[in-house]
N, C-alpha and C positions, 0 to 999 in steps of 0.2 A: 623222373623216378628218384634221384639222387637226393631232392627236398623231401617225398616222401619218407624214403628209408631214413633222412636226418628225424623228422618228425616221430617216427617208430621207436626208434633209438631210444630218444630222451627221453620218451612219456617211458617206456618199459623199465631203463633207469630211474627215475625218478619215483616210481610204485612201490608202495610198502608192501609184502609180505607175508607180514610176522601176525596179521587175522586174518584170515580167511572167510568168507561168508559160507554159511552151509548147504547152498548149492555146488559151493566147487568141487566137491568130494562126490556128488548128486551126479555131477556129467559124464558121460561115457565117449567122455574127449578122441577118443577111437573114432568116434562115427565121420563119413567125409561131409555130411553137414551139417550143421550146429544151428539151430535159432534158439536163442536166448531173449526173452521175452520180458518184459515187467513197467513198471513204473518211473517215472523220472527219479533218479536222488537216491535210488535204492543200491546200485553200487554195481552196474553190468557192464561200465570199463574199467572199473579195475578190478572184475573179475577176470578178463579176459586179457589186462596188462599182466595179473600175476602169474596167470598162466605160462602168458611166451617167459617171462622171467626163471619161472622155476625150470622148463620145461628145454628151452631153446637157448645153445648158447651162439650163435653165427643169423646169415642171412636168410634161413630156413623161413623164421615167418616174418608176419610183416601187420602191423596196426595198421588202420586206416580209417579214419572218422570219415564219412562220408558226407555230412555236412559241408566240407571243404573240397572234394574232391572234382566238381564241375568248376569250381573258379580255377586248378591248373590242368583244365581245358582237356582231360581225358574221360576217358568212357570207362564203365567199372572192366566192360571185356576187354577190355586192351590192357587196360592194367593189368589186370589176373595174368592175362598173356606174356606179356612182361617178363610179369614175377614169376612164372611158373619156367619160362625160359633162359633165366637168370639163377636157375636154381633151387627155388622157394615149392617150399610144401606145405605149408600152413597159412592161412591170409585169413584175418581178424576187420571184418567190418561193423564199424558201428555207423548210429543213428541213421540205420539204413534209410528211415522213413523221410527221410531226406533226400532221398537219391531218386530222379523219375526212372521209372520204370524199373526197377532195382529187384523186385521179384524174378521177371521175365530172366534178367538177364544175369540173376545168380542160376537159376535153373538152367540155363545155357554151358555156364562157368562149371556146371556139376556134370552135367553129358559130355563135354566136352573134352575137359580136365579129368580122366577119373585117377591118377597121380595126386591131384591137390584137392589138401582138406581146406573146409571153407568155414567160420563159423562168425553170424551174426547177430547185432541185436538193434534193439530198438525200443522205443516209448510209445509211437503215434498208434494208440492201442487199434482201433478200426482196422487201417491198413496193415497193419500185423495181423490182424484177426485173420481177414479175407484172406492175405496173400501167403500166411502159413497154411492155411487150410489146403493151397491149389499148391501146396510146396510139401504137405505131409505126406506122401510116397517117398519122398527124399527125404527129407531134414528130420531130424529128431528134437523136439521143437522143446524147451524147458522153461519154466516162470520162474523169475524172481523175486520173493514176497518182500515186502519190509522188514527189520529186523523185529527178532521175536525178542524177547525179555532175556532170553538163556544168551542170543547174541551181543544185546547190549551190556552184560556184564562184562563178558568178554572182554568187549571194548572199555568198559572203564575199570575194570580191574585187571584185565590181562590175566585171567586162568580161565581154563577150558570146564565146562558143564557139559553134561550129556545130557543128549536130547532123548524121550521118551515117546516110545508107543502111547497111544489113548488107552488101551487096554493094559498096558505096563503101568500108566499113571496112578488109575484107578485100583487097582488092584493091590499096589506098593505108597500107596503115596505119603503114608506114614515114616516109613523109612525112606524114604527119597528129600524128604524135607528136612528130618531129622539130621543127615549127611549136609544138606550146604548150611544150615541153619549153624552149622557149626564153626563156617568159614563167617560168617554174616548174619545183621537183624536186615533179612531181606526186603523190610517195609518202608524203610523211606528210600529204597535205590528203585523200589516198583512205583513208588511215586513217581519218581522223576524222570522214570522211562515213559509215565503215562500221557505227561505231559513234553516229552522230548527225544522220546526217544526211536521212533518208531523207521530214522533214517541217518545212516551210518554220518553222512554232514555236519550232524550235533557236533560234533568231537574236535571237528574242525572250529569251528565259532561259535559255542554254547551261545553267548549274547543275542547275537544275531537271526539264531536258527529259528523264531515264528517268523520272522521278516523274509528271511531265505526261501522258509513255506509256502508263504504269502504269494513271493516271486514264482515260487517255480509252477504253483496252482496255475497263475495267470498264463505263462507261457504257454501250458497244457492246453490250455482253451484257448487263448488268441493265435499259439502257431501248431505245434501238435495237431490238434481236434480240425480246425480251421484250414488245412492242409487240404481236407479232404472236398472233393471237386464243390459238392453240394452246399457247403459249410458257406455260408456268408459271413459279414461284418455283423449284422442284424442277428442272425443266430448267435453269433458270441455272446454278444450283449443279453440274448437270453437267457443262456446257457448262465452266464455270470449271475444274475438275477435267481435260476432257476435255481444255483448249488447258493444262493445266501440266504432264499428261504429256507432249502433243508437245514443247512447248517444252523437254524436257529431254533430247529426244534427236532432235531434226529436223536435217540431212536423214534419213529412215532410210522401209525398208521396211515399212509399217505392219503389226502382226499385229491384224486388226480384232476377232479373240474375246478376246487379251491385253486389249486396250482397253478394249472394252465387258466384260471380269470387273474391272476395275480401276476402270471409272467409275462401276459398276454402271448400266448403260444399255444397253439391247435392239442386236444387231446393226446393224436396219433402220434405228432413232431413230439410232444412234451417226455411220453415215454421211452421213444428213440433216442433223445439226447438223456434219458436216464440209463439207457443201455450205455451210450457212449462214456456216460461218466464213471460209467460202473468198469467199462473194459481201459479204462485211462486210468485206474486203481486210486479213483476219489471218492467211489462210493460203493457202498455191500447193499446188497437187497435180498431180503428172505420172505422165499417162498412157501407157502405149505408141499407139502410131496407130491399130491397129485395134482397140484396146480400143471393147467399145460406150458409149453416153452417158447419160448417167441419174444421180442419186445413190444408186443401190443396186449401182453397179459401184466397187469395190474402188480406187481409184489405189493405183498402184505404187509410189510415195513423196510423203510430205508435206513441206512444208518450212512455214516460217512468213512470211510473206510479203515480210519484207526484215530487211535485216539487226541495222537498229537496233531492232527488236521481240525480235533474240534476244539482243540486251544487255538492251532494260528485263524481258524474263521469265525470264533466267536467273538464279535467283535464287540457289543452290546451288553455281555456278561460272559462269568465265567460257566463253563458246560456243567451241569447236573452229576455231582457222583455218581447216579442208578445208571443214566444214560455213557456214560464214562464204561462203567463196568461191564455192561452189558456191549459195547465196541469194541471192548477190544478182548472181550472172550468169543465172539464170533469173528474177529480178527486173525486171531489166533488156532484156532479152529479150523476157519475155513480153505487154508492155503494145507489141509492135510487132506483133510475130510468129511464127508456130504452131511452139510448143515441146512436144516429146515426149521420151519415155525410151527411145532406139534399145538394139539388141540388142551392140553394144559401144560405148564410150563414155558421155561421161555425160550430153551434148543432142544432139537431133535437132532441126533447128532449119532450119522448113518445109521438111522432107522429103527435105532438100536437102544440106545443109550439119552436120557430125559433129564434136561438141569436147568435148573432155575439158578438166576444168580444176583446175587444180595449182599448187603453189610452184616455187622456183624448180630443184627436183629430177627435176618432170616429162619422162617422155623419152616420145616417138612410142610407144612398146612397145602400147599398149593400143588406140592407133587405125593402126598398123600395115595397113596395104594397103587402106584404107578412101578411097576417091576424095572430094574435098573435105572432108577429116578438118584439122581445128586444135585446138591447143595454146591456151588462154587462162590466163596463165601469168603468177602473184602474183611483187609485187618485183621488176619489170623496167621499166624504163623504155621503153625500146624493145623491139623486136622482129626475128626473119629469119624471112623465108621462112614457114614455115605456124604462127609462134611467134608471136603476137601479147600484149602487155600488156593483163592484166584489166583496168586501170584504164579502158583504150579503150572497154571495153563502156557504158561510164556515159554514151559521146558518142552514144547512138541515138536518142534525143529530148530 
């Protein structure tokens, strides 16, 4: 226990801070169990470093990457036991999906312990999916998106924006623009978000960060995704195959026989691993609304899940501004609220509200007589009337 606690120490020391991601204000850190849910690179240990940091000044909680934890030869329940016996109130596990049977045996740790809070997280999207599901009577289960446009300022500028309602946006969004437009010409920092910015690691190694992408894509799929009982060497190599096609031609209409003759991979497999990749946070797929729900229904277009994944996998050429625009406004969108593929225009965005999104050549033609129809419209600073600046969209959380 003693290498553990040394291990807990340093990382919580060594955590910066002074930005926070916009989920940490999101948790209702009260609850006694915690899953924290998301993507590689997105930033879910040192959401949960800066937690005990701000939060905890003694041996009350305790980190603990679970990746590491079967090589000094304990079980997560004896640990817990341990630490709960030694005093400790709070225990922070990561890359649970690393841990056999690590479900079973937090749900144990929670009937058992009801004194200790427990909160964890993880990448290996699948086995999160399942094993939050058979764990949501207990845990208060949270995602963490990539950073949006309003986060990455933050990060390279160091002052705080507020994030807006959809319905706040829309309704304000002349004066909202007006206010930061004053701090900044927010159009070449929404460039370089589009192409970098979409994971808090940028900041760390600008030079490096398509390479880092690169990397972490592959881990996703050769150990993440691969983890899981079914998952072969063979499937990888699909699955790799399967996300170089998209990646060469997303947003588009997917032709799933074109795919699966190309990947060589079965219709039914081919969809499933599009669900996988979708819940590993490397790809968006939109559906029209009454589409039914399952992974053997068809989505109507793929995209890849933000923008700066279609810089680090386009390897061939540089990605499409339309296609560019249109990733990371359903990007940005979709980690709030229910985004679909309506019957004209290019979002349906909660049922509600209809935008087509464009450079600065975009005219009403396409969402013409459409009641609550907008324009979200690249290379504009401002806005009039139902025209509102892409760049806005980055301010939803």
């Amino acid at each position: 226990m003693e290498k553990i606690y040394e291990i807990s120490e340093r990382l919580v020391d060594a955590v910066s801070s002074d930005i926070k991601r916009y989920l940490f204000l999101e948790i209702d850190w009260t609850q006694r169990l915690i899953g924290i849910l998301g993507a590689r690179g997105t930033g879910k240990t040192t959401l949960m470093l800066q937690f005990i940091k701000l939060s905890f000044t003694n041996d009350e909680a305790l980190y603990v990457p679970l990746d590491r934890l079967t090589l000094w030869g304990k079980s997560l329940y004896h640990l817990a036991d341990q630490f709960y016996k030694n005093g400790g109130s709070h225990l922070f596990l990561d890359e649970v999906h690393k841990y056999p049977n690590w479900a079973l045996e937090i749900k144990s740790i929670h009937d058992d312990y009801p004194d200790l809070n427990v909160v964890f997280s993880g990448s290996s999207a699948l086995q999160l999916h399942n094993a939050s599901a058979d764990l949501s009577r207990r845990a208060a289960i949270y995602y963490l998106h990539n950073l949006s446009f309003r986060e990455f300022l933050t990060f390279k500028t160091g002052k705080e924006y507020s994030a807006f309602s959809i319905d706040g946006l829309l309704t304000n969004h002349k004066a909202i623009a007006r206010k930061i437009i004053k701090d900044f010409h927010p159009l070449p920092l929404f460039k370089e978000y589009l192409k970098y910015g979409a994971y808090p690691f940028y900041f760390d190694n600008p030079k490096m960060f398509h390479n880092k992408l690169s990397t972490t894509v592959n881990v996703i799929i050769e150990s993440d995704l691969q983890s899981l009982e079914y998952f072969t060497y063979h499937s990888v190599i699909s699955m790799q195959k399967i996300l170089a096609l998209i990646a060469e031609s997303v947003p588009f209409k997917p032709n799933i026989s074109e795919i699966s003759r190309k990947s060589g991979v079965a219709r039914d497999i081919l969809l499933r691993m599009i669900t996988l990749l979708e819940r590993a946070g490397l790809l968006i797929t939109l559906k029209q609304d009454a589409s039914p729900t399952g992974y053997l229904t068809k989505p109507q277009k793929i995209y890849l899940n933000n923008p700066s994944l279609m810089w680090a996998l386009s390897i061939n050429n540089e990605p499409q501004n339309g296609n560019v625009r249109e990733t990371f406004f359903i990007n940005q969108l979709k980690n709030k609220y229910n985004t679909t593929l309506p019957d004209k225009g290019d979002f349906l965005v909660n049922n509600k509200y209809t935008f087509e999104v464009g450079g600065t050549s975009k005219t009403n033609k396409q969402i013409a007589g459409i009641q609550n129809s907008y324009i979200a419209k690249d290379n504009i600073e401002s806005g009039h009337l139902n025209t509102i600046p892409l760049w806005l969209f980055g301010f939803l959380y």
